[in-house]
C-alpha positions in Angstrom: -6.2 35.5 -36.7 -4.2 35.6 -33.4 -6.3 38.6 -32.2 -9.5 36.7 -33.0 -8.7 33.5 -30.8 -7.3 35.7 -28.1 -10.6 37.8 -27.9 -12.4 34.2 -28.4 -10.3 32.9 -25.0 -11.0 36.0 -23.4 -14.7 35.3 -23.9 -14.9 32.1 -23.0 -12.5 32.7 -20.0 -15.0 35.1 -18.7 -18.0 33.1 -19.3 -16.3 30.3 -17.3 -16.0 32.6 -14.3 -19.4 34.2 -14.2 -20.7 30.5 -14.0 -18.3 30.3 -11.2 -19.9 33.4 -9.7 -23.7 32.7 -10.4 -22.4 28.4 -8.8 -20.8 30.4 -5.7 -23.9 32.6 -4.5 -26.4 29.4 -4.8 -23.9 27.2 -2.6 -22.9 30.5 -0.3 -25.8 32.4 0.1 -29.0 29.8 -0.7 -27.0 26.4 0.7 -26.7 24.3 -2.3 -25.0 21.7 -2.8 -22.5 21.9 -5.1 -22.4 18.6 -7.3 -26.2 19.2 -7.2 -26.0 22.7 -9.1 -23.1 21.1 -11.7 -25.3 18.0 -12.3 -28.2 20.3 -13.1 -26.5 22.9 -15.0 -26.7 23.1 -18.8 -24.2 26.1 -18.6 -21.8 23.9 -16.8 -22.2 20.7 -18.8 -21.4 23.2 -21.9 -17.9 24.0 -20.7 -14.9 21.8 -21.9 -12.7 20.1 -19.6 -10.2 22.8 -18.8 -12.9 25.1 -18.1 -14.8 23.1 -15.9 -11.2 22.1 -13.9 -11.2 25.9 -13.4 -15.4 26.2 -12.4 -14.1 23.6 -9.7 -10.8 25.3 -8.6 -12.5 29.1 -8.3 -15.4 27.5 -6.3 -13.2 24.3 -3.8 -10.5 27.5 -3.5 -13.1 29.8 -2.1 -14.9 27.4 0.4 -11.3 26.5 1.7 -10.3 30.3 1.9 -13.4 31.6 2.0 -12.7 33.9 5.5 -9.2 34.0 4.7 -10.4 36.6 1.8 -13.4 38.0 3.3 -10.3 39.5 6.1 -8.2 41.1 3.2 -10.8 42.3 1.1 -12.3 43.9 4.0 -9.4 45.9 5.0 -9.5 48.3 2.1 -13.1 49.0 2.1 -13.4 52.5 4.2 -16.9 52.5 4.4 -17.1 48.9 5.1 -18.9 46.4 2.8 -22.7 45.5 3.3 -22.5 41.7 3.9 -26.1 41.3 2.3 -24.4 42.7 -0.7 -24.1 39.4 -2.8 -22.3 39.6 -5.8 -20.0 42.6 -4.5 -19.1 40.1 -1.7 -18.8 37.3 -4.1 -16.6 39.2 -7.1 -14.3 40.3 -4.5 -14.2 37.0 -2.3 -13.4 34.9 -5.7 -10.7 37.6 -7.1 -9.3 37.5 -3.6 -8.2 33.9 -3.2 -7.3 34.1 -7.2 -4.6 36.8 -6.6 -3.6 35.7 -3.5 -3.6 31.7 -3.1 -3.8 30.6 -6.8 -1.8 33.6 -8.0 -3.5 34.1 -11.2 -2.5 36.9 -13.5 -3.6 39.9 -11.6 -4.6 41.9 -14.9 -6.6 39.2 -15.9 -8.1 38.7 -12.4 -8.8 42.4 -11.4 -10.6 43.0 -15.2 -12.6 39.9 -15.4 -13.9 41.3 -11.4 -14.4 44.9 -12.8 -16.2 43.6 -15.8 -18.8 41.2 -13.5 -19.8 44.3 -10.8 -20.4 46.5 -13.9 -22.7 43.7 -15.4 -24.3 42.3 -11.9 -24.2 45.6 -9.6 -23.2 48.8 -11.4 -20.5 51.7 -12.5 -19.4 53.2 -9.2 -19.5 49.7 -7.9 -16.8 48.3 -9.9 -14.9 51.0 -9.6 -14.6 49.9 -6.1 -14.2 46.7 -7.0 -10.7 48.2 -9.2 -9.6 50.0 -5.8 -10.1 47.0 -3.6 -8.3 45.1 -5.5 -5.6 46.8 -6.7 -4.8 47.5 -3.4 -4.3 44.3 -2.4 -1.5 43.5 -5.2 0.1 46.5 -3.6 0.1 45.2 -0.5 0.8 41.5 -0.4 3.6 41.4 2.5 0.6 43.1 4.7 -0.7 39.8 4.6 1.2 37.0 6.6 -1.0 37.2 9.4 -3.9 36.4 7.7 -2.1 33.7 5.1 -1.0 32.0 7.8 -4.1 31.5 9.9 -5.8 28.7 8.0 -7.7 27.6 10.8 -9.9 30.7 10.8 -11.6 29.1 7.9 -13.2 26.9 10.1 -16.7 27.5 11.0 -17.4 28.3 14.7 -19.3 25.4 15.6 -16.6 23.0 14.6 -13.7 25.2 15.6 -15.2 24.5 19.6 -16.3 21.4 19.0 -12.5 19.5 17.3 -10.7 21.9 19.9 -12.4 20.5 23.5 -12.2 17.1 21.7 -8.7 16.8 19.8 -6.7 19.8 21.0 -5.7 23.0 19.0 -2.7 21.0 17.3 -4.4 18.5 15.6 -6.8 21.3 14.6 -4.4 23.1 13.0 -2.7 20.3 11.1 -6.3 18.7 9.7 -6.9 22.1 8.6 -4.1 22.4 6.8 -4.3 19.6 4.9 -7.7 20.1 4.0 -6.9 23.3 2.6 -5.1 21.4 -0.8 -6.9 19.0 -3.2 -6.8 15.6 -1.7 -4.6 12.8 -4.0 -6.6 9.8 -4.9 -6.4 6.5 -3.5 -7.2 3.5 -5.2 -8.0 0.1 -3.7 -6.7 -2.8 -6.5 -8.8 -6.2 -6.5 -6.8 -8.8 -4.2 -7.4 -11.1 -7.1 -4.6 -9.2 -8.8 -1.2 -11.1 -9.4 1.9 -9.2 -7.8 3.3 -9.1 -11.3 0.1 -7.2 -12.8 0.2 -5.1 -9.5 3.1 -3.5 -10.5 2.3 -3.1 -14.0 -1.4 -0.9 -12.6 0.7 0.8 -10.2 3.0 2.1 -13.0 0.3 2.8 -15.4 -1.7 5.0 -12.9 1.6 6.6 -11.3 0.5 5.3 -7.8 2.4 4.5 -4.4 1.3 1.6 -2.7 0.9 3.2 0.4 -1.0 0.1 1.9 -1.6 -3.5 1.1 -3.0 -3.5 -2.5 -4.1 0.6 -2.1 -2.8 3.3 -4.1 -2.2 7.1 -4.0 -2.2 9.0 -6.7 -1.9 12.7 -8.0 -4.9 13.0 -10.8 -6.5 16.3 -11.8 -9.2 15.0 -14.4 -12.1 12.1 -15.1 -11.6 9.6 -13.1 -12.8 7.6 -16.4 -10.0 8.5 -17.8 -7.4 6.7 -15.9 -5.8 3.7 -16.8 -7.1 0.7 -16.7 -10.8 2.4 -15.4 -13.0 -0.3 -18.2 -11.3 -3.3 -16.6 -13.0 -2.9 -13.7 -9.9 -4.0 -11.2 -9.5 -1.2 -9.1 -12.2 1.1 -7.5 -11.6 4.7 -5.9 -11.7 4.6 -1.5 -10.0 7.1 0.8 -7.0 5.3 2.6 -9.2 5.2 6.0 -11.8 4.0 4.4 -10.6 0.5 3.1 -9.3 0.1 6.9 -12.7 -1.4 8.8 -13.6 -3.9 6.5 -9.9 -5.3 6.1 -9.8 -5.2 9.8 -13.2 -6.9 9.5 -12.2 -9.7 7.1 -9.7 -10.4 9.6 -11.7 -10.7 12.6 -14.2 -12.7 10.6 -11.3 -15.8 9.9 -10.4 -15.8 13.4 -14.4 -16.1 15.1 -16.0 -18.2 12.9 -15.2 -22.2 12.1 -17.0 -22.7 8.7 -16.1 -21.4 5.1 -16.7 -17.5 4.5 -18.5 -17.8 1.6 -21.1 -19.8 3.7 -21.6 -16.5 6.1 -24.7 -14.3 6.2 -23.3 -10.8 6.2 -25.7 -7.6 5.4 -23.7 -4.2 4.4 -26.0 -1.3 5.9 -26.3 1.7 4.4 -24.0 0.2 1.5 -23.6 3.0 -1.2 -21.7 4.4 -3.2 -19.9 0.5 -2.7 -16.7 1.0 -1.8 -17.0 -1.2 1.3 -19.3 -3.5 -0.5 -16.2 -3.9 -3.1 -13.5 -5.0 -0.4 -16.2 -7.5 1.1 -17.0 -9.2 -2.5 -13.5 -9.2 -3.7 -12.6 -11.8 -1.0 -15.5 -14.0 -1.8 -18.2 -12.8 1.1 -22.0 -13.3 0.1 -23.6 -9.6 0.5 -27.2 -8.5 1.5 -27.0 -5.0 0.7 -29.7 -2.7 2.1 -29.9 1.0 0.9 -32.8 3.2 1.2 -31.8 5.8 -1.2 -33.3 5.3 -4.9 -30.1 7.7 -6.2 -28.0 6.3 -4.1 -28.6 2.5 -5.5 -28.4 4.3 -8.9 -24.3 5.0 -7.9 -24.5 1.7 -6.3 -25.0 -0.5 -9.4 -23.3 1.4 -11.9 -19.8 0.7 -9.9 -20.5 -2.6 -9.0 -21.2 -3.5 -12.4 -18.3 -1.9 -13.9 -16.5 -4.0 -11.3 -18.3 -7.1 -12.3 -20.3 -7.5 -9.0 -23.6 -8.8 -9.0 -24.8 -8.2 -4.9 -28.5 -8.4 -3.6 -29.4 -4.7 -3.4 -32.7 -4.1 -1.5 -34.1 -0.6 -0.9 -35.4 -0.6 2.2 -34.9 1.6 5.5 -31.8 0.1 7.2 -33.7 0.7 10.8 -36.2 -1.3 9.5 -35.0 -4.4 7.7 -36.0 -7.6 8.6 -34.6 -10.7 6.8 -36.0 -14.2 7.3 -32.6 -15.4 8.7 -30.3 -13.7 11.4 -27.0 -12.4 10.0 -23.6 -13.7 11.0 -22.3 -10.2 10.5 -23.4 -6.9 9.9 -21.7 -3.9 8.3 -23.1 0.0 9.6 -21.5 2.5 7.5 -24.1 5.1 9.3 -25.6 7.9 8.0 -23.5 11.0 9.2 -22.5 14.5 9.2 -19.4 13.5 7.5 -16.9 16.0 9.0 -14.1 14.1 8.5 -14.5 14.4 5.0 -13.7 17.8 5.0 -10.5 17.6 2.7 -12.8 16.5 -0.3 -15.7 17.9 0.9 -14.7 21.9 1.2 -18.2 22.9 1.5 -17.8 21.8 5.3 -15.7 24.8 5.7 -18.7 27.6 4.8 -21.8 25.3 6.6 -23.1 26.0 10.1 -24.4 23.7 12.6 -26.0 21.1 11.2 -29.5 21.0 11.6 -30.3 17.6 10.9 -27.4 15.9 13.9 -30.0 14.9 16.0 -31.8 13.2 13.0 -28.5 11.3 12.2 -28.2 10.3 16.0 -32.0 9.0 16.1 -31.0 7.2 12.9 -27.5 5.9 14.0 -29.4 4.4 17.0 -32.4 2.5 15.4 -30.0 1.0 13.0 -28.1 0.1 15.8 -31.2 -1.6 18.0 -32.2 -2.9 14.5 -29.1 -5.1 13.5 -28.9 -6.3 17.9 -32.2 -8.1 16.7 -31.4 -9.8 13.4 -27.9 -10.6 14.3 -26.9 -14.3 15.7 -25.1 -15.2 18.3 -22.0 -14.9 18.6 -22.1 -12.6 15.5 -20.2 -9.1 14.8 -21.8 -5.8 14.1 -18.8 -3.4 12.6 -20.2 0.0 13.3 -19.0 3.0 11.2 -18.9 6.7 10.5 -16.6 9.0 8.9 -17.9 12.0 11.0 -15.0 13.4 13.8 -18.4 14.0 16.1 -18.1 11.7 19.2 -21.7 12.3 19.5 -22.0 10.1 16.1 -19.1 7.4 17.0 -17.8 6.6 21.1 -21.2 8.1 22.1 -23.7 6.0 20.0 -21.9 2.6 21.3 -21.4 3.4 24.9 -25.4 4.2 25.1 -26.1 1.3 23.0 -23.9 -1.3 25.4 -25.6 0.5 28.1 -28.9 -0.7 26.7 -27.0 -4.3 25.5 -25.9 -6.3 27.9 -25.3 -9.2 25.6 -22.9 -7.4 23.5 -19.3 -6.5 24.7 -16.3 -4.6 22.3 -14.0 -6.4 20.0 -11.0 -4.5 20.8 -8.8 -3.4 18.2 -4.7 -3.5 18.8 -1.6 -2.2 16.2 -1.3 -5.7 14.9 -4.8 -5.7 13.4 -3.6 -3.1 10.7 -0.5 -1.2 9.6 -0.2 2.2 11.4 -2.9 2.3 13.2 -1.6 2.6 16.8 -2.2 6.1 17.4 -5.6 5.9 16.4 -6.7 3.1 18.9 -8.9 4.8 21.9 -8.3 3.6 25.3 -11.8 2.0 24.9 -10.7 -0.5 21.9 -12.1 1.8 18.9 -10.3 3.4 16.3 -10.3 7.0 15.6 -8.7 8.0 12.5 -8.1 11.9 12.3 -7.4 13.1 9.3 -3.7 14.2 10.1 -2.7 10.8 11.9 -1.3 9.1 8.8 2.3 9.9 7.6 3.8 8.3 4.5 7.2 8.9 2.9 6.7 8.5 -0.8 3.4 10.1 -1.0 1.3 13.2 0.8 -0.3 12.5 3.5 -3.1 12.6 5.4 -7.1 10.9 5.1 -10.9 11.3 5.8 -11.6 11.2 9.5 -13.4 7.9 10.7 -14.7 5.6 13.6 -14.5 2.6 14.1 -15.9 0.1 16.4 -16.6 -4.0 16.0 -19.1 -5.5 18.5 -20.0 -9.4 19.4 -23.2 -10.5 20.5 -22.3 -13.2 23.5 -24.6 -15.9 24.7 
């Protein structure tokens, strides 16, 4: 009976990789996207829980490591290692940051590689496979070099471009927070009692790193988590919840009548995280989205969080309300580098093709919300991309072009923490090492900020 279950675990343990194989080449070699292929794949919606944890581990590990391993495998390959050779590559690449970063079993890591070249390549190739590999739990201490350059993992293009713009230091340290899991953070309804506060912060094992926002350690369904149903909390990065509670601020302070009388418009407003802060504290939403799948995400969190917004699908460049809005939210369209520590897949991309698409976008929005806002109105411009060309570069050419508009500037008593990530210019520039927090790891996404007022 024992042997039976163990030969059954070794079965399905070696299924569970060769989906992580087969979900590695599409996303390496034919630029997938990963959540794509899982959302799509009836081999991967067969897999229980643990196994899919370890589909996502295999294949997160190996974008983060992903030159890291290619530079040990390498080594001890004499005759060198035909890059066009996919699944020899991708065996090796995967058992690589198995033995050496999530230090696996090595038996089980170097069979379950042998077994997948003699079923995908052939005999002499696993072979090699069992030499390559062997060699490398030999020769661990050979290593430290490579270990320890993390930033190597970032692709050229980016390398250059966060260097000139941030320095080597602040390189280094986003890269090596991006190379672990991020936590969670959780933003809890302002419409929670202090007493009731405590009582979701102990359920979910949180630190209440900022007004009202959680971190939390969670490997699993978010669904799973306490108090999910009740529809009181709602997952947002840590930098994220920042603009609009700047925003909110701002808001009190410029404008005489009630809030709830104001005519805001949330641009771009999926997946509704932003959307969430703004109708927790009583704002009346237009929210525009374009995106048919996007609005699909859109709905199903604000209804499990009991919101009920006006969402209409239209273009954001192009909507035209019959009124002019008091203020407008732009949480642009973006290459979304500074997501890079939940987005790993940043780490094995190249230049993105589509930047000057995003920039045409970013400004028409831009020139789009200048005409339907009123006087004396904000427009809070945002993008979680660490590209200047996307953030200080888009409003300096737009002010250029706007005369009537001039920068709200921001200072370190708008929000906690935030003085090192106000530019001389007034903005804010969260990188994703600036924030440090003693009870809890640290560390965010990457945004800018900037809030503009139209003058008379």
């Amino acid at each position: 009976m024992i042997e039976q279950k163990s030969l059954k675990f070794q079965k399905l343990a070696k299924n569970t990789r060769i989906i992580a194989l087969e979900i590695w080449i599409l996303i390496f070699y034919k630029n997938k996207n990963f959540e794509n292929i899982i959302n799509n794949s009836f081999d991967f919606r067969e897999l229980h829980k643990r196994d899919k944890s370890l589909v996502y581990l295999l294949i997160n590990s190996s974008m983060r490591r992903h030159k890291q391993a290619q530079n040990i495998y390498t080594k001890y390959a004499i005759q060198g290692i035909n890059p066009r050779n996919r699944y020899l590559n991708s065996i090796l690449l995967i058992a690589t940051v198995q033995l050496i970063w999530l230090e696996m079993a090595p038996y089980a890591v170097v069979n379950e590689a042998v077994s997948q070249a003699k079923l995908f390549i052939n005999e002499k190739q696993s072979r090699l496979v069992n030499a390559i590999l062997r060699k490398i739990i030999q020769n661990k201490e050979e290593f430290s070099g490579i270990i320890s350059n993390e930033v190597s993992n970032l692709p050229e293009w980016l390398f250059n471009s966060w260097t000139s713009l941030y320095g080597k230091k602040n390189v280094n340290d986003i890269v090596a927070l991006a190379m672990d899991p991020p936590p969670i953070d959780i933003v809890i309804s302002t419409k929670i009692n202090k007493k009731e506060k405590e009582k979701i912060k102990s359920d979910l094992c949180g630190e209440e790193i900022f007004p009202n926002v959680l971190r939390c350690s969670f490997n699993g369904n978010i669904e799973d988590l306490p108090r999910f149903k009740d529809g009181i909390w709602w997952i947002q990065d840590v930098a994220s919840q920042i603009p609009c509670n700047i925003l909110l601020s701002k808001i009190k302070k410029n404008f005489c009548k009630p809030i709830q009388s104001l005519k805001v418009i949330d641009m771009c407003c999926a997946p509704g995280g932003k959307t969430a802060q703004l109708l927790d504290n009583d704002l009346m939403i237009d929210c525009v989205e374009k995106s048919k799948a996007r609005s699909k995400i859109f709905k199903k969190n604000m209804a499990r969080l009991n919101f009920n917004p006006n969402l209409i699908n239209v273009n954001a460049e192009d909507f035209n309300p019959e009124y002019k809005a008091d203020v407008i939210l732009i949480d642009a369209p973006c290459s979304a580098t500074g997501t890079i520590r939940k987005n790993p897949d940043i780490f094995i991309r190249n230049a993105p093709d589509n930047l000057d698409h995003f920039i045409s976008i970013q400004n028409k929005i831009l020139e789009n919300s200048a005409k339907i806002l009123k006087t004396n109105g904000f427009i809070m411009y945002v993008t979680c991309s660490l590209q200047k060309i996307e953030g200080e570069r888009r409003i300096e050419d737009f002010l250029k072009s706007h005369k009537q508009f001039s920068i709200v500037c921001f200072n370190s008593k708008d929000y906690p923490k935030i003085d090192d990530s106000i530019t001389k210019e007034g903005f804010i520039r969260i990188l994703p090492n600036n924030f440090k927090f003693e009870n809890a790891s640290n560390g965010s996404d990457g945004f800018f900020i900037a809030l503009l007022k139209k003058e008379l």
